[in-house]
C-alpha positions as CSV (number, residue, x, y, z in Angstrom):
1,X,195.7,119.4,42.2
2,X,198.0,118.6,44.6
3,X,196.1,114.9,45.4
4,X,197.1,114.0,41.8
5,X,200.4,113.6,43.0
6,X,200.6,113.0,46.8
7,X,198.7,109.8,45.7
8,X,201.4,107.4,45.7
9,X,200.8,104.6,47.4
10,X,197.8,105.0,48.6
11,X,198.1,101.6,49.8
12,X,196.9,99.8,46.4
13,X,198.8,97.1,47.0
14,X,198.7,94.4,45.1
15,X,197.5,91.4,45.1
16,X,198.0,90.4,41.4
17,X,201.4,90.7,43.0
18,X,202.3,86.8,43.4
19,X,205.0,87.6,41.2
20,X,207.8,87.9,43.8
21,X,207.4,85.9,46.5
22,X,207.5,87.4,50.3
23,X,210.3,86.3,52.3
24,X,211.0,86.4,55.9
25,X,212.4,88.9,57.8
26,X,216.5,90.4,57.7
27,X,218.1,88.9,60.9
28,X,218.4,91.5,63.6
29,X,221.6,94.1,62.9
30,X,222.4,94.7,66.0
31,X,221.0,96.6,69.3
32,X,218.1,98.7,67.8
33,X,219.1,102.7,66.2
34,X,218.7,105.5,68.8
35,X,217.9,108.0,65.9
36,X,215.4,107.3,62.8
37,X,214.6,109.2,59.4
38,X,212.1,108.8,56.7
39,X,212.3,109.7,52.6
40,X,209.0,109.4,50.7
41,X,205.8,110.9,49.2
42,X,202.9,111.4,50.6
43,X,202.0,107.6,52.0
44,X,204.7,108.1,54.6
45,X,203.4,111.6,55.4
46,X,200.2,109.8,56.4
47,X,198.0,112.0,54.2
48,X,194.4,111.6,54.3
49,X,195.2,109.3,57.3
50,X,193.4,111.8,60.1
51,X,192.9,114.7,58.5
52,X,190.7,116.6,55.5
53,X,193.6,116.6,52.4
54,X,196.7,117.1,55.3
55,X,199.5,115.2,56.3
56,X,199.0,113.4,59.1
57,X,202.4,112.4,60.1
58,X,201.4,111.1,63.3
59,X,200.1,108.5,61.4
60,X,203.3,107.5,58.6
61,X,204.0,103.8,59.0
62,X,207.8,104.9,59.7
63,X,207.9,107.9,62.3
64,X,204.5,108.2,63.4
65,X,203.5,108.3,67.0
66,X,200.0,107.2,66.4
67,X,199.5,104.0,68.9
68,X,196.7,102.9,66.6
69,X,199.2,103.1,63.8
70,X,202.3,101.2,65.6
71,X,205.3,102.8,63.5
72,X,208.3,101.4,63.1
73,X,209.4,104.4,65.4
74,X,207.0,102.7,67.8
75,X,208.0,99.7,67.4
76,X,212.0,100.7,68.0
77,X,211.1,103.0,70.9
78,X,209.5,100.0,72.7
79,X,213.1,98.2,72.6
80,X,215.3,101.0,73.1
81,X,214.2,104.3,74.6
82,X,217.2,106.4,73.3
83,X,215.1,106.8,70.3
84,X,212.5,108.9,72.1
85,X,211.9,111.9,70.2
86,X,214.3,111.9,67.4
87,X,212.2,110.5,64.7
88,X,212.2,112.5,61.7
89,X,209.8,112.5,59.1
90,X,211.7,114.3,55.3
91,X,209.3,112.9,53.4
92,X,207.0,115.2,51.2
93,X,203.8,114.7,49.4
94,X,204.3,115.1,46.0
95,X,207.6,113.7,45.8
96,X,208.8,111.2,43.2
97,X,212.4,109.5,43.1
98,X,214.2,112.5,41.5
99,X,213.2,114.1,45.2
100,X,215.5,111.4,46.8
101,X,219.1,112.9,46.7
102,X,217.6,115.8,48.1
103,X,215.8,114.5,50.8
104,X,218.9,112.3,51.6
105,X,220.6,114.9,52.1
106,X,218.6,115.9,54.5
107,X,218.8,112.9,56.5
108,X,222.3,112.9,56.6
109,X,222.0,116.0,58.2
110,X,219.7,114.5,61.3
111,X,223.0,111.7,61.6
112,X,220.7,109.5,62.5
113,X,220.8,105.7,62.9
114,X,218.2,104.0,60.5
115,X,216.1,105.6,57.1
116,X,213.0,104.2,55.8
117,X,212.3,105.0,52.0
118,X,208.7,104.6,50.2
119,X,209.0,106.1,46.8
120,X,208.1,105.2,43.2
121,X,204.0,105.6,43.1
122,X,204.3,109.2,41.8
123,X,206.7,108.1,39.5
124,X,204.0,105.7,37.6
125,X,200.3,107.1,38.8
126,X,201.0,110.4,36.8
127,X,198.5,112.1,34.3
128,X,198.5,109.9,31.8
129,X,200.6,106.7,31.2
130,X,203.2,109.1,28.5
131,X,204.5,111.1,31.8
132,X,205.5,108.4,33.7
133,X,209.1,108.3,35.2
134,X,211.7,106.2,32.9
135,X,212.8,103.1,34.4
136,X,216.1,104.4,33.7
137,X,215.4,107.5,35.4
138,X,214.1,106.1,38.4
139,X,217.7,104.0,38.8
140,X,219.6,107.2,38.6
141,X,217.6,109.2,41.1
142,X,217.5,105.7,43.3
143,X,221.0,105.0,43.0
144,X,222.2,109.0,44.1
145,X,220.2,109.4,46.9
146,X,221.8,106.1,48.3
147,X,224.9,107.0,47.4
148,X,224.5,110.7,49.4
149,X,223.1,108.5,52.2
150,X,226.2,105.9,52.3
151,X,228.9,108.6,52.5
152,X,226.6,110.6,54.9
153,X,225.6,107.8,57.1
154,X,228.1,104.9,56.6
155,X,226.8,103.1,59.4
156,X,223.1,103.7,59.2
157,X,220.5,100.6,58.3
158,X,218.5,101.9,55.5
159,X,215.2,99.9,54.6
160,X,214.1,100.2,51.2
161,X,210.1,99.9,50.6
162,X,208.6,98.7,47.3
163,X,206.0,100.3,45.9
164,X,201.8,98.9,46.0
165,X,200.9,97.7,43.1
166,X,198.5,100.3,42.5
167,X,196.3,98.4,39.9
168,X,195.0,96.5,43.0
169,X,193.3,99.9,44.0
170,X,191.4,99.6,40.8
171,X,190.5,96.2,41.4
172,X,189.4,96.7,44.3
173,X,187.9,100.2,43.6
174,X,186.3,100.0,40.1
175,X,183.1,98.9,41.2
176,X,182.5,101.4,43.8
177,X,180.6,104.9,42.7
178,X,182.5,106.8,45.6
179,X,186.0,105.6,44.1
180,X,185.0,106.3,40.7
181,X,183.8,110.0,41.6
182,X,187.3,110.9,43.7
183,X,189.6,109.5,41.1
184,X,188.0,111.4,38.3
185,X,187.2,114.9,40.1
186,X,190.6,115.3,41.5
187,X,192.7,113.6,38.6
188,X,193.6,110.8,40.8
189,X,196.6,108.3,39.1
190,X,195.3,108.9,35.5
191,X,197.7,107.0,34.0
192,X,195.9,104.1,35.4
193,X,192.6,105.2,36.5
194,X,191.1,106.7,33.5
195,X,188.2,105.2,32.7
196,X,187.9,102.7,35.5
197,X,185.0,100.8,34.1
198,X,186.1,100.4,30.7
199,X,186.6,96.9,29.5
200,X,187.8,98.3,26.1
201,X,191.5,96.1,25.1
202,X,193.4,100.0,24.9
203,X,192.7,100.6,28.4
204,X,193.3,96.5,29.9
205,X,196.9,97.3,28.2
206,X,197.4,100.9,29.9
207,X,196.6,99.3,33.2
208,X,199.1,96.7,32.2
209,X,201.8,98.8,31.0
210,X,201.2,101.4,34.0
211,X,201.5,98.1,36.7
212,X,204.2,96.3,34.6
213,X,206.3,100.0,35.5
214,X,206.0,99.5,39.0
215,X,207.2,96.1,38.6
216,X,210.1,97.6,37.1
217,X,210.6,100.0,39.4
218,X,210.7,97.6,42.6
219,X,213.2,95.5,40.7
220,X,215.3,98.6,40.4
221,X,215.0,99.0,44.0
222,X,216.0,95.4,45.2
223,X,219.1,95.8,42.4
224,X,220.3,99.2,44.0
225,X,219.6,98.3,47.5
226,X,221.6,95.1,47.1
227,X,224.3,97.6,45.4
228,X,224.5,99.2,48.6
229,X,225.6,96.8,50.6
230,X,224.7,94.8,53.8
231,X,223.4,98.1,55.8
232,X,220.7,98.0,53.2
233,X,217.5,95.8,53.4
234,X,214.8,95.9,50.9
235,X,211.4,94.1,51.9
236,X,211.5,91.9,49.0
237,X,208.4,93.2,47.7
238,X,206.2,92.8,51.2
239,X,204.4,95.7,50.1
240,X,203.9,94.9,46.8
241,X,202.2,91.4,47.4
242,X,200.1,92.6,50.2
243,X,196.2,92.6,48.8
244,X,194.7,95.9,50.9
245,X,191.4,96.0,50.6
246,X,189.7,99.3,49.9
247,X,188.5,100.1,53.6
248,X,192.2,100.4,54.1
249,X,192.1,103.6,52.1
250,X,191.0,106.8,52.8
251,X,187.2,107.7,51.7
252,X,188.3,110.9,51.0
253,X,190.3,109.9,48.0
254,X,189.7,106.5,47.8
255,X,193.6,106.5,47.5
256,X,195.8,107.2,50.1
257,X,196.3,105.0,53.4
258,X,193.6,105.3,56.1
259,X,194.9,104.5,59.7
260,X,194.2,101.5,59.2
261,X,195.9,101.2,55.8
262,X,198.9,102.5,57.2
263,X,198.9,100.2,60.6
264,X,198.8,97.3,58.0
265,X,201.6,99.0,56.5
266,X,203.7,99.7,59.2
267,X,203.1,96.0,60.0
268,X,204.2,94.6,57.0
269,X,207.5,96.7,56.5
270,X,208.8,96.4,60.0
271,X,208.6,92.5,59.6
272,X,209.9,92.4,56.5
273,X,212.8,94.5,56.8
274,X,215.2,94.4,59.9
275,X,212.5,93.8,62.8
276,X,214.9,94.7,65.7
């Protein structure tokens, strides 16, 4: 079911997630872009955000129009009007990292000015914890997609997300029949969401294992984002540390974003990444 997948982010992020602290914000590089792309699953989409199972992309954090919302497009637009209309949204619900060179590609084509990328959730909330993406797998995809977007878009400012820590959204979520139901009719982030209320040692070490991934994976992010170069920031785990609380997530799914959800995310990125 196609929820299974899209779930990424929903914004589960985590508040277990002292683990790296939050910095401030990159100084400002420059006039803001006049152009913008974003590469992603389905948070940036804005699924479930204002519609019955659809992309709302009015509502992604990083090209969304929404005023409620306040995307970094928004945000941009506010400070430089050149921007107007020329946000582009190449994200795709569904997607894991191995979709990155591809989308990148993409961007590259739109020659635009600045790229926002939220992936990795896919990658670890699969069907069950023995299908999740290999650390070393994750680097590759990572490191191609911003090696097609360096050639592509030498000068482009490319901000690097890190992933929620999705075992907040059980914390948060475990005790709440509505949760339980979604995540268990539509096969929502197995991996980690199997038996929710189960105190058993097996399944306190899957949720460990399944959150110690995307741990992984956001240090792979800040390592090839700092690979990069200076035109790349990543948000120092912002995301990851941020403790959403579950009316920040669609009731729909009890896993993706709400508006809200993704205003609070929209917040959080901008400041912590270049903030023009």
């Amino acid at each position: 079911m196609r929820l299974v997948r899209p779930g990424l982010l929903a914004l589960t992020i985590g508040v277990a997630a002292a683990i790296i602290p939050t910095t401030t914000a990159f100084a400002a590089p420059g006039p803001p872009p006049s152009s913008m792309a974003s590469m992603g699953d389905s948070i940036t989409r804005g699924f479930n955000a204002c519609g019955w199972y659809v992309d709302c992309t009015s509502h992604s954090y990083s090209t969304g129009d929404d005023s409620g919302v306040n995307s970094h497009y928004l945000r941009i637009r506010a400070k430089n009007s050149a921007i107007s209309g020329r946000n582009y949204n190449d994200a795709r619900s569904g997607a894991k990292a191995a979709d990155m060179p591809g989308q990148a590609t993409t961007v590259v084509s739109r020659h635009v000015g600045y790229v926002t990328m939220l992936i990795g959730a896919n990658d670890a909330c699969t069907s069950s914890e023995s299908t999740m993406t290999s650390v070393g797998s994750f680097r590759a995809s990572i490191d191609a997609a911003l090696s097609r977007l360096s050639a592509g878009l030498p000068d482009a400012k490319v901000l690097v997300v890190s992933i929620p820590d999705v075992k907040r959204l059980w914390a948060v979520g475990k005790d709440n029949s509505g949760a339980r139901s979604a995540w268990g009719l539509f096969g929502i982030c197995q991996s980690l969401l199997a038996n929710p209320t189960s105190t058993a040692p097996a399944d306190v070490a899957r949720r460990d294992r399944v959150r110690q991934r995307v741990v992984d994976f956001n240090a792979q992010l800040a390592q090839a984002c700092t690979a990069y170069g200076p035109n790349c920031a990543f948000d120092r785990n912002a995301v990851f540390n941020y403790p959403f609380a579950l009316s920040q997530v669609s009731t729909w799914d009890y896993f993706h974003p709400n508006a809200t959800g993704q205003a609070v995310l929209a917040q959080i990125s901008y400041t912590a990444g270049f903030n023009w």
